[in-house]
N, C-alpha and C positions, 0 to 999 in steps of 0.2 A: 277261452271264450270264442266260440264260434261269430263268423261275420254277420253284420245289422245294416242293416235300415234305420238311416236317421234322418226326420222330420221334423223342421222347424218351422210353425205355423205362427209368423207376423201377422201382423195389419196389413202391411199389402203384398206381401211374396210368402210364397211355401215353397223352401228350398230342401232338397234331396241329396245323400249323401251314403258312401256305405262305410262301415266303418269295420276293419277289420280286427282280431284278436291280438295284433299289438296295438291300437286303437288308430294308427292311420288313417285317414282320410284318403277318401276317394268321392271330388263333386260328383252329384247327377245329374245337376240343374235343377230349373226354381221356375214355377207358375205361380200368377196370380192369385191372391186368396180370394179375388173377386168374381174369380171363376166358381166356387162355391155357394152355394145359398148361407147369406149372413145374416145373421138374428134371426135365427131359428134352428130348431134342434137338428133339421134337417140337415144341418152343416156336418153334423156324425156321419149320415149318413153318404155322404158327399165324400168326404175323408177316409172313408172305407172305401171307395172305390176308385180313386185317386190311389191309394196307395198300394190299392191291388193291382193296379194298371202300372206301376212302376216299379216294383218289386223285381229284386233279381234273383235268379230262382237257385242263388245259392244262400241266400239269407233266410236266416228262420228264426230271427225276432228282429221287434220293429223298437224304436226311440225316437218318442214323438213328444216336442214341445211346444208348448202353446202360450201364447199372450194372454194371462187374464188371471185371475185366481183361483190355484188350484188347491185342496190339501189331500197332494200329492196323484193318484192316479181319478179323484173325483173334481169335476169342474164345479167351482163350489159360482163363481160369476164370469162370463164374459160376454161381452158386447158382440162376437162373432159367434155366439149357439143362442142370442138375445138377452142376456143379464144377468140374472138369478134362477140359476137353470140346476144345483144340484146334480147334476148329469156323470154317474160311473164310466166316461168315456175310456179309462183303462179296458176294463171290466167289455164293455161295448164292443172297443176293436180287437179283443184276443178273440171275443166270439163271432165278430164278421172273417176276422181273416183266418181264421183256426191258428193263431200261433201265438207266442207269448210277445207280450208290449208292455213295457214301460212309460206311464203319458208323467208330468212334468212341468211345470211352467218355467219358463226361459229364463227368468232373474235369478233362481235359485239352482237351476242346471247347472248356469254360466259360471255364477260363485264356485259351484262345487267342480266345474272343470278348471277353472283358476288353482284352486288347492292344492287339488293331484297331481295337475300336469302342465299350469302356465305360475302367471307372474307370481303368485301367491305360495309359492312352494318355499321361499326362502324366508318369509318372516311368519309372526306368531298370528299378528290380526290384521287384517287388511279389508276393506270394501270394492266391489265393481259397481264401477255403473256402466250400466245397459244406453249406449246412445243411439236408438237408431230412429223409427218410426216414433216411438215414443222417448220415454226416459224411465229409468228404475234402479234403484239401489240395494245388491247384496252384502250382507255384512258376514263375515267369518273370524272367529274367536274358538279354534278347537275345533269346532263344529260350523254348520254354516244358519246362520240366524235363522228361522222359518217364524216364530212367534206362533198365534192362533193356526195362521196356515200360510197368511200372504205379506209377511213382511216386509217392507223396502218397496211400497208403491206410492212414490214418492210424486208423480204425476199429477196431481191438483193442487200442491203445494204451490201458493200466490206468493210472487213478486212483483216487487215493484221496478219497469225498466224505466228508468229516466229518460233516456233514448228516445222514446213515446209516450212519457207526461201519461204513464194508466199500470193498474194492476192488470197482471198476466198472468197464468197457471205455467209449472215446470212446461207441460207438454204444447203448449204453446207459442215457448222462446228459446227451451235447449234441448232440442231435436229434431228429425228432419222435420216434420210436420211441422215447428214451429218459424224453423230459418224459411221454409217457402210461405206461410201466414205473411211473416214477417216481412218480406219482399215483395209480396203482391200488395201488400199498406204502403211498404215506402217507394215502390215502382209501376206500383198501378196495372202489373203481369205478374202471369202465372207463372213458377219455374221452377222445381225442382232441389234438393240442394245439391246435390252433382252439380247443375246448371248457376246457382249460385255461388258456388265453389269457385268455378270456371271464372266466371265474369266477374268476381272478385282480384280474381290474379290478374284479369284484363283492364285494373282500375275501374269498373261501372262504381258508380257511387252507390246506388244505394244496395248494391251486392256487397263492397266493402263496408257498406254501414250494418248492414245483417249479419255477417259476420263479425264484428264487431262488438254488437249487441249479443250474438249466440256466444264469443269468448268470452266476457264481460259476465254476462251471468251463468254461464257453467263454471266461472269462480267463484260464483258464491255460491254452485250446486256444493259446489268442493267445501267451500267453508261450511254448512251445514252438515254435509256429512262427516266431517272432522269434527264439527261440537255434538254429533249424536253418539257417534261410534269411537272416536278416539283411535284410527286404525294407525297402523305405520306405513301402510301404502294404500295408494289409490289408483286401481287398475281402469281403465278405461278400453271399454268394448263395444258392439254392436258396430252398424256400419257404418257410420261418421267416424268410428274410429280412421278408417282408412283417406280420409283427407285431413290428418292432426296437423300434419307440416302447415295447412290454412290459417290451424287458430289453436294450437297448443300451449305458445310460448306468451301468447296474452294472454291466453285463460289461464293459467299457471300466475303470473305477475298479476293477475286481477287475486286471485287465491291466497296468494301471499301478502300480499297488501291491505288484507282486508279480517287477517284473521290471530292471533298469537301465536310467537313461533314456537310454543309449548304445544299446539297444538297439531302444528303441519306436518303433513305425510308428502313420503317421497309419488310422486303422479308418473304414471307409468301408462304406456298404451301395451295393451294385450299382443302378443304375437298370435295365439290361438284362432285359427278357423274353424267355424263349424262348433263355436265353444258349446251351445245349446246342448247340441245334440248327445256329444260326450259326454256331458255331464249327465243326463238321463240315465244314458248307457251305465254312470259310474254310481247312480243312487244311493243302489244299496248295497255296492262293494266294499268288502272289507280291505 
């Protein structure tokens, strides 16, 4: 396998990566997806030239994943091309950049680089969830779940936090978009969860209470995904993965606590960087 181009298109970053023919990783750094024109188709055309401007000119295929629902290289919905858009973005960017592209949506990438070549290598079925901007769940059993096309968009799934006396949506309470919601309600400022993180470990109260509430009910994201899928591990990715030491061993003890231990999977954080993007690359590898 010759070296690639992988691109991982979030909610707010588009990160760059080359990956070579043992699949290694090499960052290239990450812009804004806000730099692009969003909700509207125009965002294709954006994306083609973003990528041609970063392109190294020993790579001759691209690995690009996106937020939204795909089945597979057609954008069947996303809120970054405007909703229900149909859109052959594969098809699209082989013919703006003249080279071969794999496109991809990131829950089912990430599952599929889980398999091959992270936590998910050693047992039979196991699920990831995606924690970052948002939230999402891949499930794998042999193969890796897809359904119609966009399985495991678990993101408008209503809870109820006690915490705050109200129903919430997943993407609301256990993700970054929801830990900083939630801290601008209990602190009355804006902040980030990097910055929530931080001021959590410096006692602020209502940063300790947000996280709190984000460990709290990402046990019971866990206990739902253990009664739909039955996995034996539960890998945890996206970029919240990388402050677990904050709220692992609650969210775990909320998990256990709250579910049958017929049911429970061993909860794991991803070592995997760049998981998206790999897994594009590994699609349709045999």
């Amino acid at each position: 396998m010759s070296r690639a181009l992988g691109v991982d298109i979030g909610g707010t970053k588009i990160q760059f990566c080359v990956i070579g023919a043992d699949m290694a990783v090499t960052p290239l750094g990450r812009t804004p997806t806000a730099l692009l024109r969003r909700g509207t188709r125009a965002f294709a055309d954006d994306l083609a030239g973003l990528i041609r401007s970063v392109m190294p000119p020993d790579c001759d295929r691209v690995a690009v994943s996106l937020n939204g629902v795909l089945d597979r290289g057609m954008v069947v919905y996303s809120s970054l091309m405007g909703g229900r858009v149909d859109f052959p973005l594969e098809t699209f960017l082989a013919r703006q950049l003249g080279l071969a592209v794999l496109v991809d949506d990131d829950i089912h990438a990430m599952t599929t680089a889980e398999a091959r070549l992270g936590a998910g290598r050693e047992v039979d079925a196991f699920a990831m969830l995606n924690i970052g901007t948002g939230i999402g769940v891949g499930c794998y059993s042999g193969s890796v779940l897809r359904g119609r096309f966009a399985a495991g968009l678990i993101s408008e799934q209503a809870i109820y936090v006690e915490a705050l006396g109200e129903y919430r949506s997943l993407d609301r309470t256990v993700c970054g978009r929801g830990i900083r919601e939630m801290y601008r309600q209990l602190a009355g400022e804006d902040a980030d969860a990097v910055t929530v993180f931080a001021r959590a470990r410096q006692a602020d109260a209502p940063a300790r209470e947000t996280v709190a509430i984000f460990a709290d009910r990402l046990g019971y994201a866990m206990q739902l995904v253990s009664r739909f899928y039955h996995p034996e591990r539960i890998v945890l990715n996206g970029s919240i993965r990388l402050a677990a030491d904050d709220y692992l061993e609650a969210a775990v003890a909320s998990y256990q606590a709250g579910i049958d231990p017929a049911f429970l999977a061993e909860v794991t954080v991803s070592g995997l960087s760049h998981a998206a993007e790999l897994g594009v690359l590994l699609r349709d590898a045999r």
